[in-house]
N, C-alpha and C positions, 0 to 999 in steps of 0.2 A: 534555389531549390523550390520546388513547386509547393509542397506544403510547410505548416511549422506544427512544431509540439508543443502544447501544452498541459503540465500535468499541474491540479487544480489539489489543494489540501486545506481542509475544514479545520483549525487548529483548534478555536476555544469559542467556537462565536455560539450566541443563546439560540437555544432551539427548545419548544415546551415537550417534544417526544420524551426528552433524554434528562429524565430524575432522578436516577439510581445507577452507578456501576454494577460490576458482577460482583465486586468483593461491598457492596454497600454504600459504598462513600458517597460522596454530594458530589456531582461532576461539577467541573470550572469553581470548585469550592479553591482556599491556599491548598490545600492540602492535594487535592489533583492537579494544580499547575506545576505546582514542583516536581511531582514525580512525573509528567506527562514530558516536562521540559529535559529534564534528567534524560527518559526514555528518549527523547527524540532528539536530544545528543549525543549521546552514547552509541545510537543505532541508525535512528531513519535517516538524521543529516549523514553522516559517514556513507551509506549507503548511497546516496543520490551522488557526493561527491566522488564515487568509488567508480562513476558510471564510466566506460570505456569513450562511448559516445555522448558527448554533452550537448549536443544539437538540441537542445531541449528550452523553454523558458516554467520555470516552477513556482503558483503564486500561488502565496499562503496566506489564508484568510486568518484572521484575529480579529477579538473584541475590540471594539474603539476604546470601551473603558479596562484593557488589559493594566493590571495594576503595574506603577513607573520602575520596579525594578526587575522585572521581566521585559518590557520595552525597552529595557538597557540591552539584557539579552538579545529582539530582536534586531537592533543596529550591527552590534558586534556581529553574529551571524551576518546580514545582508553585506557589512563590509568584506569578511573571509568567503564570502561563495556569489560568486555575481549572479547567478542563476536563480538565487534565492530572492522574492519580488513579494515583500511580504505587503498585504492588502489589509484596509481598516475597516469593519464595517461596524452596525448597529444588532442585525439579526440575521439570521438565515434567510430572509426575504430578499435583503441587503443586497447577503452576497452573491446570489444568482444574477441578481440586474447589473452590478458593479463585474463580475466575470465578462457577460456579455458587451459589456462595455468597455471594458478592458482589454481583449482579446486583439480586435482586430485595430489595436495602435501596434502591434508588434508584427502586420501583416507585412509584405513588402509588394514592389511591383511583379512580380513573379509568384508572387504565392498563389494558390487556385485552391489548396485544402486545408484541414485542420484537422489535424488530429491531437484529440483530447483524452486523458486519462486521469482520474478521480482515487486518488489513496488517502488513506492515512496517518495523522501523523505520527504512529508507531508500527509503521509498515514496512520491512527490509527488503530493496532489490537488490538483485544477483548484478553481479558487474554488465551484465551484458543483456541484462534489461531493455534498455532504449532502442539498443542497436537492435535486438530481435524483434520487436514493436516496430520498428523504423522499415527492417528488410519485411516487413509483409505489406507493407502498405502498398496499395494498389490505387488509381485514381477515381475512385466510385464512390459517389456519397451514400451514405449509412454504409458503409462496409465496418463490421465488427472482425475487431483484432482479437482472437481469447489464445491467453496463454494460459494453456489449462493445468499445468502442474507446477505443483509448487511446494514450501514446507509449511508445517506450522512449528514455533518455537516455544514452548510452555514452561515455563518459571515456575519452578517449585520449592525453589528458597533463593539466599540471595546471589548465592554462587552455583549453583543447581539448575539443572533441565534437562528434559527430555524433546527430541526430534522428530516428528514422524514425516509422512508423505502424506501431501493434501492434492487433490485432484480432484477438478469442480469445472464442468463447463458453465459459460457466462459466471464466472466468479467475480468477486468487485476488483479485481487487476482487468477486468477488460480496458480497452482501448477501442475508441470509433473516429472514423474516419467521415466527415464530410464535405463539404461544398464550402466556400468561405462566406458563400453570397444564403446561404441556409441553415446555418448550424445554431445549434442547442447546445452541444456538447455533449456527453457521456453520459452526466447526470440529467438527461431530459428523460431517462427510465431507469427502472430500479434493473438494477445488473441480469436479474434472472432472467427479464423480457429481451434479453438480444437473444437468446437462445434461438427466438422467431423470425427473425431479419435475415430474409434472401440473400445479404449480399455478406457471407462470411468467411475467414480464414483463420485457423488457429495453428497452433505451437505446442506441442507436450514431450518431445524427445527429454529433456531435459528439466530441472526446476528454476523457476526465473523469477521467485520472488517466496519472501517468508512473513508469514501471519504469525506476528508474536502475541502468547496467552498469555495473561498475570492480571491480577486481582485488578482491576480499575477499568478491563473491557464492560463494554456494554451487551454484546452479545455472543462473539464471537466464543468458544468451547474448542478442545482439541479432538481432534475425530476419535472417538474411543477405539475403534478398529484397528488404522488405519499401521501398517508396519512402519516401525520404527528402525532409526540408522544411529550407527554409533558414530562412521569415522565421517565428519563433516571439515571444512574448511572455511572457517572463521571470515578468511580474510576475503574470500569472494562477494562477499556482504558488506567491504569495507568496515568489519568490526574490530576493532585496537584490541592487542594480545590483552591489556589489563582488564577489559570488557567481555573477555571471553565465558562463555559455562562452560563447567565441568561434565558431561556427557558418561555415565556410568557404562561400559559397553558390560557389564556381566549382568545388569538389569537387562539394557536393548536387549539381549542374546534370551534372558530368559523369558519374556513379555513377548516374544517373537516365538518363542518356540512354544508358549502356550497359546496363542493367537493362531498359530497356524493347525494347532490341534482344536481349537474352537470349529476353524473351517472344515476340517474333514470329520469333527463330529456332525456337525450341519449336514454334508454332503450324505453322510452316512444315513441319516435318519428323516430324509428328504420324502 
């Protein structure tokens, strides 16, 4: 195959931006490891393993000094999902130099690009994520992949949530394509600046990834607008029936039917 994937995830490494969650707490404090670890068991790893197409290599950044009983967790993980290639660094500095460093040992004689994509580690893909990333790929360096719809997930207790639709061009799910002999990666810009890159193709028939809200983001919010859905499938996401939320559809119905009277007041009064 001409190119490979790589999808790159920030999991707990220090960075001086990031002092404060939404809900208050002290990032990479115990108390965000556990639930961040929780979260990205329950969700993001299922999701990756759910992927149709596994053509992919997936390296996850961690602190070098991640405390030893959650490095228990990283092993057990990297033996259950080969794909999983968890990385050690020091800082945020670290881990940009060690990516690029890292990257092109997994190139082969055949390879000519690289396509790279930058999430979360409480980001759910839709099963057919990769594959839809995969079929736009075209052989042009900087060519930006946006899959522009998507959902957001938002936790509102511990069995509870609400669904809506997010739709965002250059969102942070983009993907870029380059040259093997020139690449950066994805993160060589903040996601909004590929909106400018001549060489683009996107994807919005469908949603092909979910931005989970709950008390511990940093900035992320649910679109106050945006229409909400009741009947969802869990398992598209790779999420276990025990993990599932309960989805009120007599709220969706009413949150929708005054939303949608918000907009023809707007219209009206234009």
């Amino acid at each position: 195959m001409s190119f490979i994937h790589v999808i790159t995830t920030r999991f707990n490494v220090p960075t001086s931006v990031w002092t404060v969650t939404r809900g208050g707490a002290k990032p990479l404090s115990e108390e965000w490891l556990k639930d961040r670890f929780e979260i990205f068991q329950k969700y993001c790893l299922p999701s990756f393993k759910n992927q149709s197409n596994k053509n992919f290599i997936w390296l996850v950044f961690f602190d070098a000094n991640t405390p030893k009983k959650y490095m228990h967790e990283i092993e057990k993980i990297e033996k259950e999902f080969s794909l999983f290639q968890p990385v050690f660094v020091q800082n945020f500095e670290d881990l940009q130099s060690k990516a690029l460093e890292i990257i092109p040992t997994f190139f082969q004689d055949e390879t000519q690009f690289l396509i790279s994509t930058d999430l979360d580690n409480d980001d759910l893909l839709h099963r057919e994520f990769i594959e839809t990333v995969q079929e736009k790929f075209e052989p042009k360096h900087d060519l930006v992949i946006d899959l522009k719809r998507g959902l957001q997930l938002t936790k509102t207790s511990e069995s509870n949530a609400f669904i809506n639709v997010f739709y965002m061009v250059a969102n942070p799910f983009i993907s870029l394509v380059e040259e093997k002999n020139n690449f950066g990666t994805v993160v060589k810009e903040e996601h909004l600046k590929y909106r400018n890159y001549k060489n683009y193709t996107a994807f919005d028939s469908e949603p092909r990834f979910i931005q989970y809200i709950h008390s511990h983001n940093l900035v992320n919010n649910s679109e106050e607008n945006a229409k909400r859905i009741a009947n969802f499938d869990f398992s598209d996401y790779g999420i276990a029936k025990e993990n599932e939320f309960k989805i009120s559809k007599s709220e969706v119905l009413i949150f929708n039917i005054k939303r949608k009277w918000r907009l023809l007041n707007k219209m009206i009064h234009k």
